[in-house]
N, C-alpha and C positions, 0 to 999 in steps of 0.2 A: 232265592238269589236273583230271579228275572224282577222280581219288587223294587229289591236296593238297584238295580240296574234304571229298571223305569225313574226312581225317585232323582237317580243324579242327574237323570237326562234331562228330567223335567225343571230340576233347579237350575241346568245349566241354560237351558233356552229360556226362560224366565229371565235370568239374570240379562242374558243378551238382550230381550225385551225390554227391560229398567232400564237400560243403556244406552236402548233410543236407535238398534240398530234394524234393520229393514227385514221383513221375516217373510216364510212359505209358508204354510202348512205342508207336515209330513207325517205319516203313518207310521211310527214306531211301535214294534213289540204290539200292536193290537190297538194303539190307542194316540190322539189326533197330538202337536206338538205345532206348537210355532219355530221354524227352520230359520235363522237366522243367516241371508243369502251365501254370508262372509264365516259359517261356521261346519262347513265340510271336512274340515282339517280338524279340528276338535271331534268330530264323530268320528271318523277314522283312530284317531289316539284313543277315544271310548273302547273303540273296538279291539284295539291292539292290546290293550289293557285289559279287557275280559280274556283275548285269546291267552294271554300271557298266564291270567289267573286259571286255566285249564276251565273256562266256563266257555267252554266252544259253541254250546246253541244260542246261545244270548249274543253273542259276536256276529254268528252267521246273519244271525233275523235283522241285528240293526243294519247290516251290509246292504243286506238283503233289499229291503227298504227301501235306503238309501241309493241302491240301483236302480229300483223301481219309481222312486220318484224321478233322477234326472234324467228316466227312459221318455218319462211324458215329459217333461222338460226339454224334449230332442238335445239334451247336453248328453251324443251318443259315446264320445270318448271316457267323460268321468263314469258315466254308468258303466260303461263296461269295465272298469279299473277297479269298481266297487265290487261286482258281480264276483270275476277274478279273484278278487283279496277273499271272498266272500267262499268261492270254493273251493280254494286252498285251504281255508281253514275248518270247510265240511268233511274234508276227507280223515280230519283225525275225531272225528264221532263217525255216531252209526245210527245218525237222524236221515232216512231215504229220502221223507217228503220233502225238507228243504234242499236235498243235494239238488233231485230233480225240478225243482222249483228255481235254483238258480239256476243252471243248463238251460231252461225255457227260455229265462231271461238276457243268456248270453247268446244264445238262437237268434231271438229278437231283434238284438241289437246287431249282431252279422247281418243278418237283414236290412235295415235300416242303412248299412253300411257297403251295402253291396256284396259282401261275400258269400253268396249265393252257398258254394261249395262246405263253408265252415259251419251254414249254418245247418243245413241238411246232416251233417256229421252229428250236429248235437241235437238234432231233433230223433235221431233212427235212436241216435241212444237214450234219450228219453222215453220213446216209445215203449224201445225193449225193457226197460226198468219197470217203467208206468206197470206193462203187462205182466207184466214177472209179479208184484207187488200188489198186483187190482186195485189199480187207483185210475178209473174214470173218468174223472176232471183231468189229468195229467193224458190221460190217452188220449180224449177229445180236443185238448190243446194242441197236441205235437201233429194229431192228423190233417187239421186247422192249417197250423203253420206248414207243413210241408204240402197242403194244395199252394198257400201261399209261394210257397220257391216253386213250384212247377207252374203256375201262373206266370211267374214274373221271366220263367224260360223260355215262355212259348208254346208249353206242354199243353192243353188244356184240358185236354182227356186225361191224363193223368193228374190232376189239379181234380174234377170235378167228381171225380174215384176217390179222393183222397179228403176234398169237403163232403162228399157223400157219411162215409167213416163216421168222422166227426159230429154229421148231423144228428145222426142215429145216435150214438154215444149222448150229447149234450141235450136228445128229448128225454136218454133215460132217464137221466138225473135231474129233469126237469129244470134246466141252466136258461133262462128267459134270454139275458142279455145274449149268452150264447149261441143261441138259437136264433137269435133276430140278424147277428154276424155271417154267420151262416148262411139264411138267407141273401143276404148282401153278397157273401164273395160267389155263390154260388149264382146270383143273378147279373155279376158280371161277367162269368165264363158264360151263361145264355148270352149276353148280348155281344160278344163276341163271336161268339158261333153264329151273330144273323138269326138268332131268335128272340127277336123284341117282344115278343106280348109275354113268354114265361120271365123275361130278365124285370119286364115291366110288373107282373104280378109278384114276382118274390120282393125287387125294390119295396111294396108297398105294405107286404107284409112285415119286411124288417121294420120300416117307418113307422108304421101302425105299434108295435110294440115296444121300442125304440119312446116312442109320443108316451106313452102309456104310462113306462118305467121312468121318464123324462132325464131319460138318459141325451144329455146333449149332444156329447161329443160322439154319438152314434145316428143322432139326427143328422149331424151337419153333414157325417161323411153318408148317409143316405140321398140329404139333398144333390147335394156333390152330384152322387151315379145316375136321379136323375134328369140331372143339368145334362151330362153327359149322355143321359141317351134320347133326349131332345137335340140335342148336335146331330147326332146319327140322323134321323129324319128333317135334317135343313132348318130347324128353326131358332137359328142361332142368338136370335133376340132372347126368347125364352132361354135359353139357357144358360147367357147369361144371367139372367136375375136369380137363376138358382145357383149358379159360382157363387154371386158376389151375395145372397143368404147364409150360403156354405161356410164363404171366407168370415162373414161377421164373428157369428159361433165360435170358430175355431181361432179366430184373437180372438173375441172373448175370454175362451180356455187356456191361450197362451200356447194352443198346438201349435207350433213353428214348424214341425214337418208335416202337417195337414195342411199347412198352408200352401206348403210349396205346389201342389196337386192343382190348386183354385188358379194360385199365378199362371200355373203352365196352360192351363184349360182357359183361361181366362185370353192369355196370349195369343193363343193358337185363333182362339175363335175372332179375337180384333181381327188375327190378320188374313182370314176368309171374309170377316167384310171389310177388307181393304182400311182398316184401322190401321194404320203402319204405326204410326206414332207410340197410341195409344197400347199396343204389340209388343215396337220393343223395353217402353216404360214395365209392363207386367212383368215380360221375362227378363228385363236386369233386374230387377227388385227379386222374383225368384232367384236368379240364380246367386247375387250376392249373401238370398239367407241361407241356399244350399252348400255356398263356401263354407258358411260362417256354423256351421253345424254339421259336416263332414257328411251332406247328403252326397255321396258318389255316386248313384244313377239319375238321384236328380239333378244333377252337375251336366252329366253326359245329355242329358234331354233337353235342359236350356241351352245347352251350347246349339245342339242341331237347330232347333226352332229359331235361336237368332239367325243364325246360319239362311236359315229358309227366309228372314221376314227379309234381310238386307238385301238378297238375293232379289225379291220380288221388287225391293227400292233400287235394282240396279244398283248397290252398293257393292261390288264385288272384293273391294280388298275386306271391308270386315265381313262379306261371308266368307269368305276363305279363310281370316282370322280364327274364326267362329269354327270354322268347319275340323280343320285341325285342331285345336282344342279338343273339339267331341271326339276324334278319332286318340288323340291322344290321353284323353281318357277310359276310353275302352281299352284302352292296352297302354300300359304304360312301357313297355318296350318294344314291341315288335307287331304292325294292324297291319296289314294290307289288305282287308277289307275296304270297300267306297274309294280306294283308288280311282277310280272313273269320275266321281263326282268330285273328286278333289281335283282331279285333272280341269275338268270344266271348269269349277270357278277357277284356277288359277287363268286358266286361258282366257277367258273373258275376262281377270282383271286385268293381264298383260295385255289385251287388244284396249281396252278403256284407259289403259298409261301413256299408250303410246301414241292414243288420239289425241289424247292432253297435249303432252308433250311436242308432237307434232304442230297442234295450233300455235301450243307457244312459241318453236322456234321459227313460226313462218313469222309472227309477230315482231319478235326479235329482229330478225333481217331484216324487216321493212322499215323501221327503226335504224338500227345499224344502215342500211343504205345510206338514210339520207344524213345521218350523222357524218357520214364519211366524207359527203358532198363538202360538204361545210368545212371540213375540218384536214379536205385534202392538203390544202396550200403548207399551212402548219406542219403536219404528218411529214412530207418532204424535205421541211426543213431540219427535223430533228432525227431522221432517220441513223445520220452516220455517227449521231452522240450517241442515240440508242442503239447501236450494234457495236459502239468501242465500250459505252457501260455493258453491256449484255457480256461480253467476253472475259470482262473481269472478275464480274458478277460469278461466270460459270467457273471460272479456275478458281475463285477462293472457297465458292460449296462443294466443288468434284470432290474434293477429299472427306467432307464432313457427311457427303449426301451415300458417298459408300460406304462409310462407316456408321452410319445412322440405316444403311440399308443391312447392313450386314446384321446389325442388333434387333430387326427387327425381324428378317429371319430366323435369328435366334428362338427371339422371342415367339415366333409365328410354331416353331419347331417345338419348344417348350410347351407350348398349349397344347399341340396335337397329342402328346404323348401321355401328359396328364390328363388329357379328355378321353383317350384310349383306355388307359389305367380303370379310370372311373369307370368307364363302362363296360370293361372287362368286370369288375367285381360287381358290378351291379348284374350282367347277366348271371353269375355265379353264384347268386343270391337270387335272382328272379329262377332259374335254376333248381335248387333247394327249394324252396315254395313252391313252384309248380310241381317237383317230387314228390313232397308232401301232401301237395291236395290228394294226388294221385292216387297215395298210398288209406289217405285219409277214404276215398273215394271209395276203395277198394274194401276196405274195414269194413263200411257201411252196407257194402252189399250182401261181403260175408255175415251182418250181423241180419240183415234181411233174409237172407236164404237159410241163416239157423233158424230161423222163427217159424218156417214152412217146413222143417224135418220134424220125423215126434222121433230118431231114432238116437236115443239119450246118447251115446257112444259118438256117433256123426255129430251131434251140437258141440259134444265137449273138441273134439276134434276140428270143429270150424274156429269155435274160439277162440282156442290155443293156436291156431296160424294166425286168427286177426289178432293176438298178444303182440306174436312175433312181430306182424308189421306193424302195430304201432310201433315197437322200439324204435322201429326202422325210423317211421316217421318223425318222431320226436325227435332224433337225433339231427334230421334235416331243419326239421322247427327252430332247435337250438341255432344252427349254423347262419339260417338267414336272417336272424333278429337281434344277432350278437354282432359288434364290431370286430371281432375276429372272425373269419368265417372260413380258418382251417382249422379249428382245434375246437373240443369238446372239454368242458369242466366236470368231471365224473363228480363232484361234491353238489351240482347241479343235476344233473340228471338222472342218476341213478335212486335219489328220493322218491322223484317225479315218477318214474316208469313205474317203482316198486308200486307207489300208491296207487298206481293207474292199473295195472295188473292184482292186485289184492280188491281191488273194490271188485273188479270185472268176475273174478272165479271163485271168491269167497260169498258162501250158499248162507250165510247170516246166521246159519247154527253154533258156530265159532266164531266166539271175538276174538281177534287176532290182531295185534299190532307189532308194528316195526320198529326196530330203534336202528338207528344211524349214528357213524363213526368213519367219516370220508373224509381225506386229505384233500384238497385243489390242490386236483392232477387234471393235466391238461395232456389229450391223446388227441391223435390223430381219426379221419373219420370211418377207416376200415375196423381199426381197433375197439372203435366204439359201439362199434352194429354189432361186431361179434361177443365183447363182453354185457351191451346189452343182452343180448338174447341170452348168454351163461347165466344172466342174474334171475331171467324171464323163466327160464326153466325150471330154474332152480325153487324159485318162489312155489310155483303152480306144484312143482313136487309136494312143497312142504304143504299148502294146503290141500292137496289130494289125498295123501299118507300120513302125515307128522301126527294129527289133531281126530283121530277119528275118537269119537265117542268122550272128547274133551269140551268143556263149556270156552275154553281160553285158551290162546295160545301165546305164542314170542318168537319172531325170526328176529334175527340178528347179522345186517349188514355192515361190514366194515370194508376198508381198502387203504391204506399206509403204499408209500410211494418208498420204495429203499435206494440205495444207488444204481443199484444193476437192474433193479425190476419190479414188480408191482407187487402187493400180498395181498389179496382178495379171500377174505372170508364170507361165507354165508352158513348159517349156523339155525336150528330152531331146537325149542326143548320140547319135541315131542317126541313118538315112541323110537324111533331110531331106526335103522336101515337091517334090513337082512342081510347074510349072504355078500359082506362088501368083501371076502379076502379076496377073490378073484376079481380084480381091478377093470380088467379088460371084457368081463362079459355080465355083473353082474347086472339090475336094475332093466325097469324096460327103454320104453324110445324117448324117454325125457334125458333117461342117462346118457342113452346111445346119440341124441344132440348136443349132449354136455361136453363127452369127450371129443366131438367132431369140433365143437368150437373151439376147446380146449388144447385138439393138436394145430388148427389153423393158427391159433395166436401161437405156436410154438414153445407152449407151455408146460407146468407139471400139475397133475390134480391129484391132491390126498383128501379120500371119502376116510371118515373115522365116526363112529357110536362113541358120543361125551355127552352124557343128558341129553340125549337126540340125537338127530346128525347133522354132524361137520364136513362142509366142504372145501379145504383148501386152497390155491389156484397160484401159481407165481409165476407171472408174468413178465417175459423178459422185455427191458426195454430197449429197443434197438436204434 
């Protein structure tokens, strides 16, 4: 099947080739392809069309790929869209290495993107996977990337704990390029710590091996750090010539976000030696490729730097241009951070307006003065026409000037309240997202602090609460990324969590899948925490007890919307329940959270033994 999949791809980018259209190279399935720039939308429909044909690993890998390529293409938005499509549709097989191989991928790109927070989310669970699995390379990656987010914190002791990890890991397996990387991130936490001779010797071992493998794009960003740590000791000449080595390589490669690193460095160092020009030429040109590539930390760093160079040119309205900007993308609603500095420049550009303006109007007067002289005689004679026109003039606008006054209060009225609105919902949404990192946040530590227990009962027990809170979270996910952001679409969500909960606590001795039967029913968002978690329980039940000593199993989630109330089934055909006629007590604390959700939504629940067990639930709707 992966054959006839390669052979159509390969006719199909051939054919784009005979057609005279402009092509990539791109790594499909294992093997090289000419990408024709204009045919991402045909490999997506490849895609959809294997997923369609239940051929899920062949779909995932082209995805997969195909995220991989416009990851180095810094095109961070479609890569990550691919990624996405890409693990949506890993979660209906039971292939681990590519699950965890896209989650890397989608890590990477949070990264790139600023989301420090999301990406750490998918790295701790990568980890936990990797280790569960003994897969290596996958464990040496995630520890990689998470020095990487504590780097880019602030953290660096914890960055240098965490490329330590990694190190070790990536000599087991004898990973060269690996290992040369390594060196590298781990010689820019020395040289931030003010340890120049080890930052200097690891630099030269990454480079040395890096030359070797003649890996480029591992040179260039070698030269790069050090350029960079020739800056730190004054010798800024020198270090420019290793930026602008740096930048060659990296257009050469078409890295467009290695580039932006050279611009900044590049800028910075013009304007220590009083290069103003030359200064802020580098950092527009960065920052316009950081627009054009959704670099958001590289965004926020050219704004400050121009900020500083205009500053230095006494240009004070565009440092303050500049300066806002950068605070306003550190937060896109609420900084009060650099208030001081933001104060200052405005203050000096309001004292540099008003010297202007000042010269001007002394100018003006002197001017006017002698205009006046001249033109007194005249002035006198026309005075009493000009105050019988003037009087006329006023009675015929009074009545249009108040009613053009009045509509503009209106109008002045109308804005305020529609700009209120807006930013009412937009905190309610910024809101939600900050909830969810929170909860996301929170996952991650539980899923840390399970890895440090050995006491099996205590891990399944940390789990099963970070289950609970994802629901939680997911259902805030939903609310700030949807255009409605009071109602929940249970035909949307309820797929999501089950998958996400089935992958988390199914031990891979049992294949086990879901089928789905949900109506778009749209709930409220109390409603929707609580019947998530009835669902989350529910699940984890079935695979703790339904399936034991079974190779296969079947849940079966449904939910029909009726007039007066919901009907929630959840159903599996495995061994069945004990002990259900006493409603009220039997089961242990998975039930005893069933019924507690089940009396809060003010519901009814019927447990029944029908080729496994059935869980009822009807929901009023209120």
């Amino acid at each position: 099947m992966k054959c006839h999949c390669n052979n159509f791809l390969f006719l199909l980018f051939n054919a784009f080739l005979w057609l005279g259209v402009s092509a990539q190279t791109i790594n499909v399935n294992n093997q090289q392809y000419l990408l024709p720039t204009d045919s991402i939308n045909t490999i997506n429909k490849t895609a959809l069309n294997l997923e369609n044909a239940k051929r899920y690993q062949e779909s995932c890998k082209i995805l997969n790929d195909l995220g991989n390529y416009l990851y180095e293409k810094s095109a961070f938005n479609e890569s990550l869209s691919a990624y996405e499509h890409a693990l949506k549709i890993s979660k209906k097989q039971a292939n681990l290495l590519i699950f965890i191989e896209i989650q890397i991928g989608i890590g990477k790109v949070y990264i790139k993107q600023g989301n420090l927070s999301g990406a750490l989310t998918q790295f701790v669970n990568t980890l936990e996977l990797s280790e569960k699995a003994n897969i290596p390379k996958f464990k040496a990656e995630s520890w990689n990337q998470i020095g990487i987010i504590h780097w880019k914190e602030g953290k660096n002791k914890d960055a240098l704990n965490s490329y330590s990890k990694s190190l070790e890991l990536m000599i087991a397996i004898n990973d060269s390029l690996g290992i040369a990387e390594l060196y590298n991130n781990i010689g820019i936490i020395h040289k931030l710590e003010k340890d120049y001779t080890t930052a200097y010797s690891l630099y030269i071992k990454s480079l040395t091996i890096r030359t070797k493998l003649n890996n480029k794009k591992g040179i260039g960003q070698s030269l790069f750090n050090m350029g960079s740590l020739k800056s730190e000791f004054g010798l800024y000449k020198e270090a420019l010539e290793y930026y602008k080595k740096s930048f060659l390589i990296k257009n050469e490669l078409h890295d467009e976000y290695g580039k932006l690193s050279c611009y900044l460095n590049m800028g910075n160092t013009h304007m220590i030696l009083d290069h103003l020009d030359e200064a802020i030429n580098e950092l527009q040109t960065g920052l316009n490729l950081a627009y054009n590539i959704g670099a958001i930390d590289f965004q926020k760093s050219f704004c400050r730097e121009m900020a500083f160079v205009y500053e230095k040119q006494h240009d004070f309205e565009q440092a303050y241009n500049y300066h806002v900007k950068y605070m306003a993308i550190k937060d896109t609603l609420i900084n009060i951070s650099n208030n001081t500095k933001l104060a200052e420049l405005q203050t000096k550009y309001n004292i540099s307006e008003k010297q202007r303006n000042i010269e001007s109007l002394t100018l003006e007067k002197k001017l006017n003065t002698e205009k006046y002289n001249k033109e007194i005689y005249f002035r006198n004679s026309l005075i009493i026409i000009i105050f019988l026109v003037l009087i006329i003039i006023a009675f015929v606008l009074n009545r249009d000037r108040l009613l053009k006054k009045t509509n503009e209060q209106l109008a002045v009225q109308k804005t305020i309240i529609e700009q209120r609105e807006k930013e009412k919902e937009l905190l309610v949404r910024e809101m939600h997202h900050r909830v969810k990192n929170n909860l996301q946040l929170t996952s991650s530590l539980l899923n840390l602090q399970a890895r440090k227990l050995t006491d099996n009962e205590a891990i399944q027990s940390l789990k099963q609460a970070r289950d609970r809170i994802h629901a939680i979270s997911l259902i805030h996910q939903k609310l700030y990324s949807k255009n409605d952001i009071s109602q929940i679409n249970l035909n949307e969500f309820l797929p999501e969590l089950s998958s996400a909960v089935l992958l988390s606590n199914n031990n891979q001795k049992t294949s086990i899948s879901i089928q789905y039967k949900i109506d778009d029913i749209f709930i409220s968002l109390d409603m929707a925490i609580s019947i998530g978690l009835v669902v989350n329980e529910a699940i984890i039940n079935s695979v703790k007890h339904a399936f034991i000593d079974r190779n296969d199993g079947l849940i079966v989630i449904e939910a029909q919307k009726e007039p007066l109330f919901i009907n929630l089934y959840i159903r599996d055909n495995g061994i069945g329940t004990k002990n259900i006629e006493n409603t009220k007590d039997f089961g242990g604390f998975g039930f005893q959270l069933l019924r507690s959700f089940t009396t809060k939504l003010a519901a009814k629940m019927l447990v029944e033994n029908n080729q496994g067990t059935s869980i009822n639930i009807k929901i009023p709707l209120q």
